[in-house]
C-alpha positions as CSV (number, residue, x, y, z in Angstrom):
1,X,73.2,145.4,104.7
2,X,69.7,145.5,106.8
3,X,69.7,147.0,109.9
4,X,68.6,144.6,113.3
5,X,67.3,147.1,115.0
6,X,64.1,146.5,117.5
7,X,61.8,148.3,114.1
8,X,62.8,145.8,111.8
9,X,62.8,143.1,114.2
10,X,59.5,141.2,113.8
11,X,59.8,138.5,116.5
12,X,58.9,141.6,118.6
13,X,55.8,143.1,119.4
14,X,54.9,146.9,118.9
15,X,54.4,146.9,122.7
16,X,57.7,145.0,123.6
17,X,59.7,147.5,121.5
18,X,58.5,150.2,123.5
19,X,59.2,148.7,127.3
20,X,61.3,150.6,128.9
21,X,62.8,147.7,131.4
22,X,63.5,145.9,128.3
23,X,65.4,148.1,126.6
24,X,67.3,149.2,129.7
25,X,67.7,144.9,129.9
26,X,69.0,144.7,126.3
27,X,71.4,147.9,126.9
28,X,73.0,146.4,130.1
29,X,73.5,143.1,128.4
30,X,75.5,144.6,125.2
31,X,77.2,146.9,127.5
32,X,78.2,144.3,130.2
33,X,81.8,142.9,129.6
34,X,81.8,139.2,129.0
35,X,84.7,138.3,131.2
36,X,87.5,140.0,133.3
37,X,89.9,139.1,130.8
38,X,88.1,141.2,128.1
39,X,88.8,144.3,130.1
40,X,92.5,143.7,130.9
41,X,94.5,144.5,127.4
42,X,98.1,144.7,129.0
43,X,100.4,142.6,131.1
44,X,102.0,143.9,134.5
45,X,106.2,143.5,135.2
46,X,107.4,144.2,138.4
47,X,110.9,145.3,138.3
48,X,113.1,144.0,140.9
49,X,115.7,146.5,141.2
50,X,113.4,149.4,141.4
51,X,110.5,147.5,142.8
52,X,107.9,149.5,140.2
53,X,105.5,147.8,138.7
54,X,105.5,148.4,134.6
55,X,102.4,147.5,132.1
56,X,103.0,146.6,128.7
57,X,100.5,146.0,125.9
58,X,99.2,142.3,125.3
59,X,101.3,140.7,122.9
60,X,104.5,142.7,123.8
61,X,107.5,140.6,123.7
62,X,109.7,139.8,126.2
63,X,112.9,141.3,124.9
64,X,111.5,144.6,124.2
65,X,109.7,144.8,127.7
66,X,113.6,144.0,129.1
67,X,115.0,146.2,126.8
68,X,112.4,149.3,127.7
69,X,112.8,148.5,131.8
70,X,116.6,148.7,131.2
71,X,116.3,152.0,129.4
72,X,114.7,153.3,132.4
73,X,117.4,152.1,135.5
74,X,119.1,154.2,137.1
75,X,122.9,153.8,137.1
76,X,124.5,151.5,139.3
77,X,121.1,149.3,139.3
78,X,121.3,145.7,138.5
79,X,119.9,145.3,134.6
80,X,117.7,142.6,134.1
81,X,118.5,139.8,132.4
82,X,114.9,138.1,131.4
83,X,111.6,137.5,132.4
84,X,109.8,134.8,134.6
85,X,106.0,133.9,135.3
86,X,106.4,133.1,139.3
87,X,104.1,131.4,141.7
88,X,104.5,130.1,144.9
89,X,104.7,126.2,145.2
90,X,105.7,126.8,141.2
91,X,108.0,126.1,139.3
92,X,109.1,129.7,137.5
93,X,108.5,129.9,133.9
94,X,111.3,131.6,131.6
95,X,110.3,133.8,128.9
96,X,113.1,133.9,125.8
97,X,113.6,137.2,124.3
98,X,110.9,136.5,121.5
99,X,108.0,135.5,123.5
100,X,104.9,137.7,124.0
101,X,104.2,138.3,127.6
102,X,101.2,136.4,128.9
103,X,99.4,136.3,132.1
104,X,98.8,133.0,133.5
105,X,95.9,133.9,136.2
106,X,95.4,134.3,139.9
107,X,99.0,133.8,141.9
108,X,100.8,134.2,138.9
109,X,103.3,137.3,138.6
110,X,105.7,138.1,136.1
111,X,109.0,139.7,137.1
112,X,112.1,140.4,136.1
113,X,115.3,138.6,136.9
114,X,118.3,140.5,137.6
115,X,121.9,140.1,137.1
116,X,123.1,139.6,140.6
117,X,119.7,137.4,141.4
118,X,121.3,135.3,138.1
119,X,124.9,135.8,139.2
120,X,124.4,133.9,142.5
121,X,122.6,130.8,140.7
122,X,125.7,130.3,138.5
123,X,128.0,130.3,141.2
124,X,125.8,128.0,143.5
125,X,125.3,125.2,140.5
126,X,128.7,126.1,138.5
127,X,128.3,123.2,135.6
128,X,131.0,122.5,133.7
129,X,130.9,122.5,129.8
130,X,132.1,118.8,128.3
131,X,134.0,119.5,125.3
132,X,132.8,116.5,122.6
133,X,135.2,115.6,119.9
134,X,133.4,115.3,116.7
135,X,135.2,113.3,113.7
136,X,136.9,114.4,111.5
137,X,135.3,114.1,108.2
138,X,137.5,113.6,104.8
């Protein structure tokens, strides 16, 4: 495979190749993230029992990152139960066990929800399971 290297290159003049603000230029452009994003390769949790912030990879999924911040409470410390994107004015997104950890942008935070935080709602709300009979079949 041919190399495209400034030499080879013969939209370029001899003198061209040689400028030093232009190679400084093209250097600075290749070197020069294209956006924010590209730099941030993990997602941030913040643990509400311990109130410590832990980063996980991108594309780590939810259950493990519960399972990992569990692993790491001290006893007597609410577990946490699952995972929610939260935003003020928001309503809080839910992650399921199998879904990979994304970041949704500026406000956004993901954090854990514990078992007395998820306790409380229960008892607030309390719904009732309906019991359906289903026919018999023969």
């Amino acid at each position: 495979m041919k190399s495209m290297s400034s030499r080879n290159n013969p939209s370029l003049s001899p003198s061209r190749r040689k400028d030093p603000h232009l190679q400084k230029r093209r250097r600075r452009r290749l070197l020069k993230p294209k956006s924010n994003n590209s730099l941030r390769k993990f997602v941030q949790v913040i643990c509400k029992s311990l109130g410590r912030t832990w980063r996980f990879a991108a594309g780590t999924e939810a259950g493990f990152a519960i399972y990992f911040i569990n692993k790491n409470l001290d006893t007597g410390v609410p577990l946490a139960l699952h995972i929610e994107a939260v935003k003020e004015g928001e309503e809080p997104i839910s992650f399921g066990p199998n879904a990979v950890l994304v970041n949704y942008g500026d406000g956004w935070k993901l954090e854990t929800v514990t078992e007395v935080e998820f306790a409380g709602v229960l008892k607030e709300k309390r719904v009732q399971p309906t019991k359906v009979k289903t026919p018999k079949r023969s």
